[in-house]
N, CA, C and O atoms as a GROMACS GRO file, in nm:
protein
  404
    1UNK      N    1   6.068   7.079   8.341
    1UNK     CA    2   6.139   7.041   8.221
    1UNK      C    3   6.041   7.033   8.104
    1UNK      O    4   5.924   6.996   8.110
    2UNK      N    5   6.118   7.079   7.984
    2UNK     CA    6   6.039   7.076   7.864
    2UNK      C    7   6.042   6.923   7.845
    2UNK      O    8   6.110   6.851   7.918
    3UNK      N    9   5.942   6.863   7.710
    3UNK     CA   10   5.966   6.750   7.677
    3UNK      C   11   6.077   6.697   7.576
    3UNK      O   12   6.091   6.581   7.537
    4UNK      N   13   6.156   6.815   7.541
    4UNK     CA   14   6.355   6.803   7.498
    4UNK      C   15   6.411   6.767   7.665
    4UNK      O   16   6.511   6.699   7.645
    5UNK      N   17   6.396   6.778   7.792
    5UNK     CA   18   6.446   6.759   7.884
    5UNK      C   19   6.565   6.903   7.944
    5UNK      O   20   6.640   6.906   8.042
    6UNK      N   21   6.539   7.002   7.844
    6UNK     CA   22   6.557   7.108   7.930
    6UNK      C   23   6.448   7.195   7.997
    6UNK      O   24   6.330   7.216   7.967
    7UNK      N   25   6.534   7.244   8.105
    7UNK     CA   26   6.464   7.307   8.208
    7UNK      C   27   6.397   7.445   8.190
    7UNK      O   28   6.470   7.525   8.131
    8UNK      N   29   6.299   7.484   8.218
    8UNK     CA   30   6.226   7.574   8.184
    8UNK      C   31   6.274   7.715   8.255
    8UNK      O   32   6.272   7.714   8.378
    9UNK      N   33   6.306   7.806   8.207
    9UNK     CA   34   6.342   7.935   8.300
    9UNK      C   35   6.251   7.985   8.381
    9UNK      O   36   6.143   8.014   8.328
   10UNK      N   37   6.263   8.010   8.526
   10UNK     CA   38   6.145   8.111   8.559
   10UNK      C   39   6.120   8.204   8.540
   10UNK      O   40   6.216   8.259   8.485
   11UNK      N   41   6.000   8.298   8.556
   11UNK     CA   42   6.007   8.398   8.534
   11UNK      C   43   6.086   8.523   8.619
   11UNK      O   44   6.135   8.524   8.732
   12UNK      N   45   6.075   8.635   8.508
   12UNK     CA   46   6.224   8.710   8.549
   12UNK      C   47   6.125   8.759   8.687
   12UNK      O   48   6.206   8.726   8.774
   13UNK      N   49   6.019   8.809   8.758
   13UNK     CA   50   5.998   8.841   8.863
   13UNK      C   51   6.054   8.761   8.956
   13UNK      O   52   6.088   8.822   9.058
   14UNK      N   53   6.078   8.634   8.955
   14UNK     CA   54   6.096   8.527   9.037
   14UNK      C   55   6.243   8.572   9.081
   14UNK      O   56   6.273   8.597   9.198
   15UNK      N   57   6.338   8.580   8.965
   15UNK     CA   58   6.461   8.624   9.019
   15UNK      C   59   6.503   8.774   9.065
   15UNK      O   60   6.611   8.812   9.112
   16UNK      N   61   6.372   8.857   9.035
   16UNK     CA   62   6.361   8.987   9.090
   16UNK      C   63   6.375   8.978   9.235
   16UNK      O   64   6.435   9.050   9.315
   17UNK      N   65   6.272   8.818   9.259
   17UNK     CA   66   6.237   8.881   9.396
   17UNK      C   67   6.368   8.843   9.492
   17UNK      O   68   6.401   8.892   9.600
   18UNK      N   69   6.449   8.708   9.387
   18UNK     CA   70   6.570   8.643   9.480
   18UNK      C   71   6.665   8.744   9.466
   18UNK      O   72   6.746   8.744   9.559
   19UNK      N   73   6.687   8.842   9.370
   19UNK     CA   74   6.757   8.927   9.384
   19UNK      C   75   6.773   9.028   9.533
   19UNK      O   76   6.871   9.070   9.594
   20UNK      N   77   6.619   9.040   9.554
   20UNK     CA   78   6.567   9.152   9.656
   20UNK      C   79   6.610   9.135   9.777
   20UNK      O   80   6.661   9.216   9.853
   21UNK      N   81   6.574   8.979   9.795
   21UNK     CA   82   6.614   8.940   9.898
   21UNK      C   83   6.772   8.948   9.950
   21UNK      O   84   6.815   8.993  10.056
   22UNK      N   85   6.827   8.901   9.863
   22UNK     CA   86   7.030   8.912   9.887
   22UNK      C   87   7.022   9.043   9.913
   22UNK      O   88   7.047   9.079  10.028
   23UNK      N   89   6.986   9.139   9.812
   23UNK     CA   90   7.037   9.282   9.868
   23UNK      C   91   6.977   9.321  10.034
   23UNK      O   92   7.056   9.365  10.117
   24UNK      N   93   6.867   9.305  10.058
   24UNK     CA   94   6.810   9.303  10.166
   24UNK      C   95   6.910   9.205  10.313
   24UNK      O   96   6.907   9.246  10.429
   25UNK      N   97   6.964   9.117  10.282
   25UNK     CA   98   7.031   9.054  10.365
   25UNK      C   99   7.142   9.085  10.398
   25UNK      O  100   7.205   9.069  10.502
   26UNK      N  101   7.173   9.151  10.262
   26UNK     CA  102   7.374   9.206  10.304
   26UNK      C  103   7.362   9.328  10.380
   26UNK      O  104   7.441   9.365  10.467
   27UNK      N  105   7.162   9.440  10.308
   27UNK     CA  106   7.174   9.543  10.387
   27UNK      C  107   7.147   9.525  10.534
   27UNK      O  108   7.177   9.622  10.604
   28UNK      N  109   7.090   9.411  10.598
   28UNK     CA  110   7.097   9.390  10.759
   28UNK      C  111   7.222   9.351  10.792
   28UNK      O  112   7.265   9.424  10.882
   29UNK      N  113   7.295   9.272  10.760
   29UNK     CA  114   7.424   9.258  10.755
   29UNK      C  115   7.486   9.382  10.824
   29UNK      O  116   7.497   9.416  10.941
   30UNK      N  117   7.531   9.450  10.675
   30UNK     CA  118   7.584   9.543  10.718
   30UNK      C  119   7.524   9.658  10.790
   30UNK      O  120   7.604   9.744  10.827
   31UNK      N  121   7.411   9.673  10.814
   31UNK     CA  122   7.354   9.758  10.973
   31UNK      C  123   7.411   9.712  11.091
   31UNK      O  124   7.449   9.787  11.182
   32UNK      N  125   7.417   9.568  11.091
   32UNK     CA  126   7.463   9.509  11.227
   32UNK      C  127   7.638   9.514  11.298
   32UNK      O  128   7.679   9.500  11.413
   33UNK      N  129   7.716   9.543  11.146
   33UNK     CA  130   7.831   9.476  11.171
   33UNK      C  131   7.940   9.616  11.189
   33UNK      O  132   7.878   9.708  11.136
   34UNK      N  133   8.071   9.667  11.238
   34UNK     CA  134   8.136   9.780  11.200
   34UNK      C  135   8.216   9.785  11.103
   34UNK      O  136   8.338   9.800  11.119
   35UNK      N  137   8.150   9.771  10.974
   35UNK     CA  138   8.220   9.716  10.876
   35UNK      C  139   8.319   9.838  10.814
   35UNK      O  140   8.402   9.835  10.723
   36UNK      N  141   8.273   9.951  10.907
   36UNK     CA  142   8.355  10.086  10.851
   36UNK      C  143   8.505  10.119  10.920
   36UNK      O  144   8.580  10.215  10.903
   37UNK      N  145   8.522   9.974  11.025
   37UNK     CA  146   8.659   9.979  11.081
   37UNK      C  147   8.713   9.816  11.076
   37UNK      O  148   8.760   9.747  11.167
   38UNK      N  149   8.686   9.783  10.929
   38UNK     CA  150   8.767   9.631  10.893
   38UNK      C  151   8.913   9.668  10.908
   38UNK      O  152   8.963   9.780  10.919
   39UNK      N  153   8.963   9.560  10.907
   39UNK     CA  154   9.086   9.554  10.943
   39UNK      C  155   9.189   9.567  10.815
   39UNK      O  156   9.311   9.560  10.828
   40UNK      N  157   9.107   9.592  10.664
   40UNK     CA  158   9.205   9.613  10.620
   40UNK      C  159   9.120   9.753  10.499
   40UNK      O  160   9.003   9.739  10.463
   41UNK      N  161   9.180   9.839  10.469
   41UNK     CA  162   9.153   9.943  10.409
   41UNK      C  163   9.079   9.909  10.289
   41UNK      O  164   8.975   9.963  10.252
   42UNK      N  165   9.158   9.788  10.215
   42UNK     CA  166   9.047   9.726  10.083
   42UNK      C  167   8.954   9.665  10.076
   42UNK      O  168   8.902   9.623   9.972
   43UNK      N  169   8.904   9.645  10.224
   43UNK     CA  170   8.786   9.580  10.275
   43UNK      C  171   8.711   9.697  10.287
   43UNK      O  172   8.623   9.704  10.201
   44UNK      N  173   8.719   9.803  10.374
   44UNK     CA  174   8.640   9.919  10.363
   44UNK      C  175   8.603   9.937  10.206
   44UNK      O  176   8.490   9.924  10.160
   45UNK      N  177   8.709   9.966  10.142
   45UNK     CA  178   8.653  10.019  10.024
   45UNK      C  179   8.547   9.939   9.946
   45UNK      O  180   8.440   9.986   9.907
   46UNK      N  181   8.586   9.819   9.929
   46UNK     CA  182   8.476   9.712   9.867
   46UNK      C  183   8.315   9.728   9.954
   46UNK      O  184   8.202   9.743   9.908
   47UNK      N  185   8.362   9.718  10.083
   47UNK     CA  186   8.200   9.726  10.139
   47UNK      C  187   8.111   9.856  10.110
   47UNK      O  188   7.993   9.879  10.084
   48UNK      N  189   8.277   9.958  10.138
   48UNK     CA  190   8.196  10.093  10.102
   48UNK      C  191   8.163  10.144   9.980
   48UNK      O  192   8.153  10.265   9.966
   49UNK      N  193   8.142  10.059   9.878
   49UNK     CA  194   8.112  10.060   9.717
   49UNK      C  195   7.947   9.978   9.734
   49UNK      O  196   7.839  10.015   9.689
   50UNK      N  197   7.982   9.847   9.824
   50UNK     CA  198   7.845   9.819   9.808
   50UNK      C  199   7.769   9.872   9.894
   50UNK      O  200   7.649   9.857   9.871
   51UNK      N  201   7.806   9.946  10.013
   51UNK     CA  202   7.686   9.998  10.058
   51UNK      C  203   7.634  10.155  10.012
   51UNK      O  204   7.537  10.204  10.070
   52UNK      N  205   7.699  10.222   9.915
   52UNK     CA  206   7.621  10.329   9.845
   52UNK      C  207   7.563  10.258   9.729
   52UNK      O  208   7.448  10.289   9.698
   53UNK      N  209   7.630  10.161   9.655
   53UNK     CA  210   7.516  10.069   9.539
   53UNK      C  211   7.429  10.091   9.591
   53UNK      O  212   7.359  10.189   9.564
   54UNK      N  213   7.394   9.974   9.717
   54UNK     CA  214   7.280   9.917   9.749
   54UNK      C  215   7.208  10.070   9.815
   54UNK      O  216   7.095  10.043   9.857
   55UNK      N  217   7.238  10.198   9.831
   55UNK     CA  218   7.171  10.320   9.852
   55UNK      C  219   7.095  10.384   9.750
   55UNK      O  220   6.995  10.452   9.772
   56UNK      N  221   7.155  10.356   9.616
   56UNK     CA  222   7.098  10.422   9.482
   56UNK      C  223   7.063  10.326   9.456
   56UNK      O  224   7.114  10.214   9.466
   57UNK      N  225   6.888  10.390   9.390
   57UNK     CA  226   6.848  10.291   9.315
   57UNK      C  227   6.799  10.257   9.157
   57UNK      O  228   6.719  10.191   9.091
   58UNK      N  229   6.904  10.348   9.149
   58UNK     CA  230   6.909  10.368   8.985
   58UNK      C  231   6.997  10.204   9.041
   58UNK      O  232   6.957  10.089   9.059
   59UNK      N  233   7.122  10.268   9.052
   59UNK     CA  234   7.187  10.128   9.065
   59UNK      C  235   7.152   9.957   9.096
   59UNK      O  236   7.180   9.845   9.055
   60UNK      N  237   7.069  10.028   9.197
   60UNK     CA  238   6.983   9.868   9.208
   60UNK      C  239   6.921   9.832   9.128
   60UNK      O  240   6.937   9.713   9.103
   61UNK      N  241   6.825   9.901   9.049
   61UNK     CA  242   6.754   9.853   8.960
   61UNK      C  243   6.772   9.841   8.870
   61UNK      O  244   6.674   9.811   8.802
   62UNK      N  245   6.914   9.855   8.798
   62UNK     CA  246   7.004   9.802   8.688
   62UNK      C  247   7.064   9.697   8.725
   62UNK      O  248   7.104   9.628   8.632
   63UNK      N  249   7.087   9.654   8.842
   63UNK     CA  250   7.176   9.506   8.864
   63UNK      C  251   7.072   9.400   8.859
   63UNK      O  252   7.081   9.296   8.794
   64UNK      N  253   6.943   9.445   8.957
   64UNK     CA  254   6.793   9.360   8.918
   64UNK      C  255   6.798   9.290   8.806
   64UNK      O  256   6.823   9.171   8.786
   65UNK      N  257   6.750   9.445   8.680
   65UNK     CA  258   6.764   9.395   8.536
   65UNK      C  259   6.842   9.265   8.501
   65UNK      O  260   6.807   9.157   8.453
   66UNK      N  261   6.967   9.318   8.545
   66UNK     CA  262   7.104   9.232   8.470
   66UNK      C  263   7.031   9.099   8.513
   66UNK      O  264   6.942   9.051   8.443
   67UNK      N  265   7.076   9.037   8.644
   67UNK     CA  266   7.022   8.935   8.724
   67UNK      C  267   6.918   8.884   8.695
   67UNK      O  268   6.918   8.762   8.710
   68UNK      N  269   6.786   8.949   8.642
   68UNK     CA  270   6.688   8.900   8.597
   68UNK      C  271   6.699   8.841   8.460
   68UNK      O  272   6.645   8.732   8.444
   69UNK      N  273   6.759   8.896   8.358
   69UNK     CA  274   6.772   8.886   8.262
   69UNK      C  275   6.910   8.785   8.172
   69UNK      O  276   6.903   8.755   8.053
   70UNK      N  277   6.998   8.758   8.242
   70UNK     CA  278   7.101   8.715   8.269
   70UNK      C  279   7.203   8.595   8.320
   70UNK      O  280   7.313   8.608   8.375
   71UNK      N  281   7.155   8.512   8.294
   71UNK     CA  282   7.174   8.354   8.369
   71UNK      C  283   7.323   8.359   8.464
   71UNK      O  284   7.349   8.357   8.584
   72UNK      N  285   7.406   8.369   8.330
   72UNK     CA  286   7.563   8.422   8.369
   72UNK      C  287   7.617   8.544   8.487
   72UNK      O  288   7.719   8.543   8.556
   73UNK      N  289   7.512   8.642   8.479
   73UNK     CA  290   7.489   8.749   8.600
   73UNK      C  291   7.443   8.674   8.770
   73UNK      O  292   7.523   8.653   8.861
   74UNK      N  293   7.303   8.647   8.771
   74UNK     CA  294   7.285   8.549   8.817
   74UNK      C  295   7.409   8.437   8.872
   74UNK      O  296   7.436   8.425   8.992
   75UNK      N  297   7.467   8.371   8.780
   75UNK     CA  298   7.566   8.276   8.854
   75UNK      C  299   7.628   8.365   8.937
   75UNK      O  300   7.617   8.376   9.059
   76UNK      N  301   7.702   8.436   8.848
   76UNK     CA  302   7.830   8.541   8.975
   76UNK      C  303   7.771   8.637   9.041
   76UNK      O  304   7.852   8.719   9.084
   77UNK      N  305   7.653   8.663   9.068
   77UNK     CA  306   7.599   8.691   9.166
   77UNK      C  307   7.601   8.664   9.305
   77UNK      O  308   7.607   8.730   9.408
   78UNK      N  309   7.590   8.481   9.255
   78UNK     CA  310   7.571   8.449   9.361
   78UNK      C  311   7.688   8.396   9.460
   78UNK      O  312   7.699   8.358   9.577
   79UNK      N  313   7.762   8.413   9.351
   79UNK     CA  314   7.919   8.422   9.381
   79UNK      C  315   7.981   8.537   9.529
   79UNK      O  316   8.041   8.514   9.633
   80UNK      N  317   7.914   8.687   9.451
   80UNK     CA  318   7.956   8.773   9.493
   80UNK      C  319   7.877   8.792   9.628
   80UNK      O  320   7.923   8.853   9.725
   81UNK      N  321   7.764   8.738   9.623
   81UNK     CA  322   7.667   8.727   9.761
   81UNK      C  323   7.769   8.667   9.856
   81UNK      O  324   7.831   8.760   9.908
   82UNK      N  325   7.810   8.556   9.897
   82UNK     CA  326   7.880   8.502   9.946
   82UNK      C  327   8.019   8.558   9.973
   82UNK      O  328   8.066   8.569  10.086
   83UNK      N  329   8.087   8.595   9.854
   83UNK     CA  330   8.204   8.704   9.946
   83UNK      C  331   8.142   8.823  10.000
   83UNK      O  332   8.216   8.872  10.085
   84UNK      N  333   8.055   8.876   9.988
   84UNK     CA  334   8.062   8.998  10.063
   84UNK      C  335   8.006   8.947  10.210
   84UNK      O  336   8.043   8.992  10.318
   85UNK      N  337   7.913   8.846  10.190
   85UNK     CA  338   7.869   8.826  10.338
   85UNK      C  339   8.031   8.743  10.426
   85UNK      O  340   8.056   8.769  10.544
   86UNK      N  341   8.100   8.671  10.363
   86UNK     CA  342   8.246   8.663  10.396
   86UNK      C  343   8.294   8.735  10.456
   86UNK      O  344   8.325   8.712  10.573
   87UNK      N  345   8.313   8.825  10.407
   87UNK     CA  346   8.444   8.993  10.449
   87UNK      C  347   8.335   9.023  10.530
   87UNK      O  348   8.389   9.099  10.610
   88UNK      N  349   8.196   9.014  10.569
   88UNK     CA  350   8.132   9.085  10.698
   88UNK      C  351   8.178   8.993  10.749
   88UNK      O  352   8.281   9.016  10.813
   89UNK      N  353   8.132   8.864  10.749
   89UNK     CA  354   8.157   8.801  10.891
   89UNK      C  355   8.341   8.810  10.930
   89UNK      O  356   8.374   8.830  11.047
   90UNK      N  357   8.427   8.795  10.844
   90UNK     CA  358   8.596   8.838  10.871
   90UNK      C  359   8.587   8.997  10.950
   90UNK      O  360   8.676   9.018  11.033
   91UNK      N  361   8.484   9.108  10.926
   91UNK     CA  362   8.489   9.210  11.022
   91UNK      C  363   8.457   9.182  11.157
   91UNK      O  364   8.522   9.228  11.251
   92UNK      N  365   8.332   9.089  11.172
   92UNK     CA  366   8.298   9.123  11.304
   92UNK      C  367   8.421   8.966  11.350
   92UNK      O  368   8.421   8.945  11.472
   93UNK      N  369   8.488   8.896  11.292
   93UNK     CA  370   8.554   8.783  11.409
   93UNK      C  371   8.668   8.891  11.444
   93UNK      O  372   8.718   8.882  11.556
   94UNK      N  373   8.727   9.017  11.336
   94UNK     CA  374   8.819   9.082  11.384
   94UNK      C  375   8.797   9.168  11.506
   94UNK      O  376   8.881   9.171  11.596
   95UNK      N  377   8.704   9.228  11.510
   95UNK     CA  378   8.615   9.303  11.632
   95UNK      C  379   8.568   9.228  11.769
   95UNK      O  380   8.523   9.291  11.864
   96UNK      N  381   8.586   9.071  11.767
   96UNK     CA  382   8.590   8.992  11.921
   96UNK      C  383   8.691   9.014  11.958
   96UNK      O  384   8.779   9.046  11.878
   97UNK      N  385   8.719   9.005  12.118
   97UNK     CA  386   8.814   9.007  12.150
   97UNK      C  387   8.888   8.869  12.160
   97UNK      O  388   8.815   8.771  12.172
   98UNK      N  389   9.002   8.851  12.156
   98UNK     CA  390   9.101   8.730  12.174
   98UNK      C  391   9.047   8.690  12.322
   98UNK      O  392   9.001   8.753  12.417
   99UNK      N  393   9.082   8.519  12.283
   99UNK     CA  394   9.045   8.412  12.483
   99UNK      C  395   9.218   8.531  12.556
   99UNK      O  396   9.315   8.588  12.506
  100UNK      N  397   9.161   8.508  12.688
  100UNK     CA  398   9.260   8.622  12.798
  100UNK      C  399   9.319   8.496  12.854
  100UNK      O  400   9.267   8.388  12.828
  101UNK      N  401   9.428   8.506  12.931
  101UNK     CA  402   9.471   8.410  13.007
  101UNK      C  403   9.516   8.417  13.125
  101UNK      O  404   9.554   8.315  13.182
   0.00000   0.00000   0.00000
């Protein structure tokens, strides 16, 4: 904190690197999961948007920017981190099988 009592921004590498990391996590994620047979067609499509993003990296390294630069980006970021890791984990509980009786 400054001595006004606001908080000091970090630097934008800092959120480069928290950026890196999310993308890095959704991309093990989705290595692990069959996210290319969700159970509902608008789930494919959403995942299958972020997993060519996260392939180009023109693209990546314009969302970086944003995120780095961006407080408001950043927030719904971290928003969007969380649903997408959501709709993976809703793929793979659809892919267990049901208790047998």
């Amino acid at each position: 904190m400054n001595i006004y009592g606001a908080r000091r921004a970090k630097p934008p590498h800092m959120h480069g690197a928290r950026f890196d990391a999310m993308c890095h996590q959704i991309r093990e994620a989705m290595a692990r999961k069959p996210w290319r047979t969700a159970m509902s067609p608008r789930t494919v499509l959403i995942l299958g948007g972020v997993h060519k993003g996260l392939q180009t990296e023109e693209i990546v390294a314009a969302c970086r920017a944003m995120y780095e630069d961006y407080a408001p980006v950043r927030a719904c970021n971290k928003v969007l981190f969380r649903i997408f890791l959501r709709m993976l984990a809703r793929v793979e509980d659809a892919q267990q099988p049901g208790p047998t009786e």
